[in-house]
C-alpha positions as CSV (number, residue, x, y, z in Angstrom):
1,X,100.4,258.5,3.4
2,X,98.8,258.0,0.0
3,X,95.2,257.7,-0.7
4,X,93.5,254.6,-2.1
5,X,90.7,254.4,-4.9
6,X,87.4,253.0,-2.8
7,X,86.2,250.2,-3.6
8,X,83.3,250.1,-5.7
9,X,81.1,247.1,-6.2
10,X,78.7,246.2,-8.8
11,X,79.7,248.8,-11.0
12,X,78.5,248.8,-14.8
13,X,81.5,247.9,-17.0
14,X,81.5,249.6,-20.4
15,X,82.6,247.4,-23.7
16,X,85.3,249.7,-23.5
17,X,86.5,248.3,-20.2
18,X,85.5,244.4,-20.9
19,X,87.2,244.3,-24.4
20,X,90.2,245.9,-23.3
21,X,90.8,242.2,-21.8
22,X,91.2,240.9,-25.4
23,X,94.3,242.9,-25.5
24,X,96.5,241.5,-22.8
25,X,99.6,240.4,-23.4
26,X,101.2,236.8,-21.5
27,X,104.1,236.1,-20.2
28,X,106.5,234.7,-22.3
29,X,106.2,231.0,-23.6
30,X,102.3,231.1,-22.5
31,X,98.9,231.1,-24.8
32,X,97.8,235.1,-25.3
33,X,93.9,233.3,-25.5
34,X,94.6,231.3,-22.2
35,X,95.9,234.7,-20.4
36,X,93.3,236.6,-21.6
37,X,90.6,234.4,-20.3
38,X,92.5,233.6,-17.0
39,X,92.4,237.4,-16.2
40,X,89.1,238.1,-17.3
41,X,88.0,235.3,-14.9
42,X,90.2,236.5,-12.0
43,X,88.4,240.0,-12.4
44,X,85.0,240.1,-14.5
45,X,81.7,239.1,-13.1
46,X,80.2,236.3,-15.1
47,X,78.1,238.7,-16.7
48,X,80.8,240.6,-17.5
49,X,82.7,237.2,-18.5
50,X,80.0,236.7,-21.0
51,X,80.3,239.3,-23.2
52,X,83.8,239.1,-23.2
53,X,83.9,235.8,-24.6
54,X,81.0,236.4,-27.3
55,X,83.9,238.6,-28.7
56,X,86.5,236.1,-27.8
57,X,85.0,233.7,-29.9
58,X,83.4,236.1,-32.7
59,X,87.4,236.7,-33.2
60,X,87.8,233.2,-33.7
61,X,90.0,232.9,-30.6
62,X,90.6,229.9,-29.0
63,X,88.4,229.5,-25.5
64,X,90.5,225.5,-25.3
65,X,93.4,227.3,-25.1
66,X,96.0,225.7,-22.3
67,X,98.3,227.3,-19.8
68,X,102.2,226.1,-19.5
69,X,100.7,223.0,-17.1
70,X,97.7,222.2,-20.1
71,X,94.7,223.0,-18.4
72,X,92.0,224.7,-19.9
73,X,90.3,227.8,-18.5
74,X,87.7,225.0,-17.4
75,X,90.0,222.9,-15.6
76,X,91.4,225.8,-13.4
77,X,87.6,227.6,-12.7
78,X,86.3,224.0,-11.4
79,X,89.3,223.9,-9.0
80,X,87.4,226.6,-6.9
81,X,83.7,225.2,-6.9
82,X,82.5,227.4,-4.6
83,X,82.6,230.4,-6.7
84,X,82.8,228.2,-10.6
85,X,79.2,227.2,-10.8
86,X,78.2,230.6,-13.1
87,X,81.3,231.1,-14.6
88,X,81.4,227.3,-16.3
89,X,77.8,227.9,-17.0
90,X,79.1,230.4,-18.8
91,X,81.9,228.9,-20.9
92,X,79.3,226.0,-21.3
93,X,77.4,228.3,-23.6
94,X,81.1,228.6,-26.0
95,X,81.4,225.0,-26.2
């Protein structure tokens, strides 16, 4: 039987560990800015979130970016409005 990695919660991510989001490569045919947000969403706190996208956009990167059905990072976050109210705060900042 192999052991798992414990869960941790509210751990401190380093810049290290956030910026390494800005790397991600997409799937083929899809927008690298898009993917790289979707993930960061899907896994950052909106903290977290935050400072990656001060970068995102200090790059000059593209936070309107669309996936392959052209919705914006917005457009998917406010399908799940129980947990989108910090993160589009968030992206409301980037605007």
């Amino acid at each position: 039987m192999a052991l798992s990695q414990p869960a941790t919660f509210n751990e401190e991510w380093s810049d290290e560990r956030v910026f390494a989001y800005l790397n991600h490569l997409p799937p083929e045919g899809s927008s690298a800015d898009f993917h790289v947000l979707y993930n960061a969403y899907k896994h950052m706190r909106p903290h977290d979130f935050e400072r990656l996208l001060t970068q995102f956009t200090a790059d000059g990167r593209d936070i309107n970016a669309t996936n392959p059905q052209g919705q914006r990072i917005h457009d998917v976050i406010a399908q799940f409005p129980r947990h989108s109210t910090e993160f589009l705060n968030v992206l409301a900042k980037f605007a």
